[in-house]
N, C-alpha and C positions, 0 to 999 in steps of 0.2 A: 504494500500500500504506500502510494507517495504523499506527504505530510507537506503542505506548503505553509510556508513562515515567512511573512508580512511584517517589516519595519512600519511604526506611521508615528510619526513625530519628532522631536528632536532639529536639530537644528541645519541637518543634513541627513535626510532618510537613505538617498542612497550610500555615501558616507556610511552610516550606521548600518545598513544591512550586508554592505563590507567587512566591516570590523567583527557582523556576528558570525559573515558567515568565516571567516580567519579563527575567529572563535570555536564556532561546531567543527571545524577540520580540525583542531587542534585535539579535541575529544579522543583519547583512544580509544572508548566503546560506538564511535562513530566514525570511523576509520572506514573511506571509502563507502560511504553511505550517503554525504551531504554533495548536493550540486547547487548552480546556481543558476535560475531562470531568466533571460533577459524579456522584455517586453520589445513589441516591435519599437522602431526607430519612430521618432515623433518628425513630420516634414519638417527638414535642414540639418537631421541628424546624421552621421557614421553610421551611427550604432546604436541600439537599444541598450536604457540601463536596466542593470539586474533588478526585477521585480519584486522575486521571491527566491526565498531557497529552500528546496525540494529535498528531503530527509527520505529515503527510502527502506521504513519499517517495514519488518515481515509479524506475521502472529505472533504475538508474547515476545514483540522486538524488545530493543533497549529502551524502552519509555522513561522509565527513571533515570534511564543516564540524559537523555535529554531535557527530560523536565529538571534534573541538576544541575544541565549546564546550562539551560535558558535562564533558569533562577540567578545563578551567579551572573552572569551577564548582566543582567538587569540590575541588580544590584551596584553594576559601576557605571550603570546610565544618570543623566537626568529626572529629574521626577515624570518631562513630559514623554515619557519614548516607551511604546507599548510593541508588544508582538501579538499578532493575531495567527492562531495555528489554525488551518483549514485540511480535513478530514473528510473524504466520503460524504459530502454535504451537511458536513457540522462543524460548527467551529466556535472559538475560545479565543477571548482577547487578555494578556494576561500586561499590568501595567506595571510600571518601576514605582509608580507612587502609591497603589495599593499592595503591594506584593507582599504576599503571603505563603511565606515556600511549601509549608504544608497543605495547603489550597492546588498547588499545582500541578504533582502526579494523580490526583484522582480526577483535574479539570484535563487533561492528557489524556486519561485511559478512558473519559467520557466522547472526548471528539475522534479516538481512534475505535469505538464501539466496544467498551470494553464495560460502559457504565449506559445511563440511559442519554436518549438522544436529546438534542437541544444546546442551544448558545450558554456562553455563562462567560462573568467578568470575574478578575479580581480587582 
């Protein structure tokens, strides 16, 4: 299952979906699992910037090691800078200014169907 993860806010989104995703590769229970998506090129661009980045869980994948490393992460962000995890047509936004680490392996196992379906903040 591909797991798309969403920067939104901060002071440079793409900037910051850089830094997370240097971050997720850096994980070694996520070791050749994280990519990066670009969006198309907007007219006068090269190139498209990276949108999302695509985490490729299998069943009973590494969930806790991501929701540990998202957690940490977040923790050296801004208060404005949130990730939004997109699952199977469910998702979770989880924020730097509410963050509540215990909140975020079961809001994980909820949008990868592990828990019941539906959106949820922290």
């Amino acid at each position: 299952m591909d797991v798309r993860i969403r920067v939104a806010g901060g002071d440079d989104e793409v900037r910051e979906t850089a830094e997370l995703w240097g971050w997720l590769r850096g994980e070694r229970g996520l070791t050749g699992l994280v990519r990066a998506e670009a969006r198309p090129p907007a007219e006068g661009e090269m190139g498209g910037a990276t949108d999302a980045l695509v985490v490729a869980l299998e069943a009973g994948g590494p969930v806790a090691v991501l929701a540990g490393s998202l957690t940490a992460w977040l923790r050296t962000r801004r208060a404005n800078v949130a990730v939004k995890v997109e699952a199977e047509g469910r998702s979770v936004t989880v924020d730097a200014k509410n963050l509540r680490p215990e909140d975020v392996v079961p809001m994980l196992r909820e949008v990868l169907g592990d828990g019941d379906a539906g959106d949820g903040d922290a």
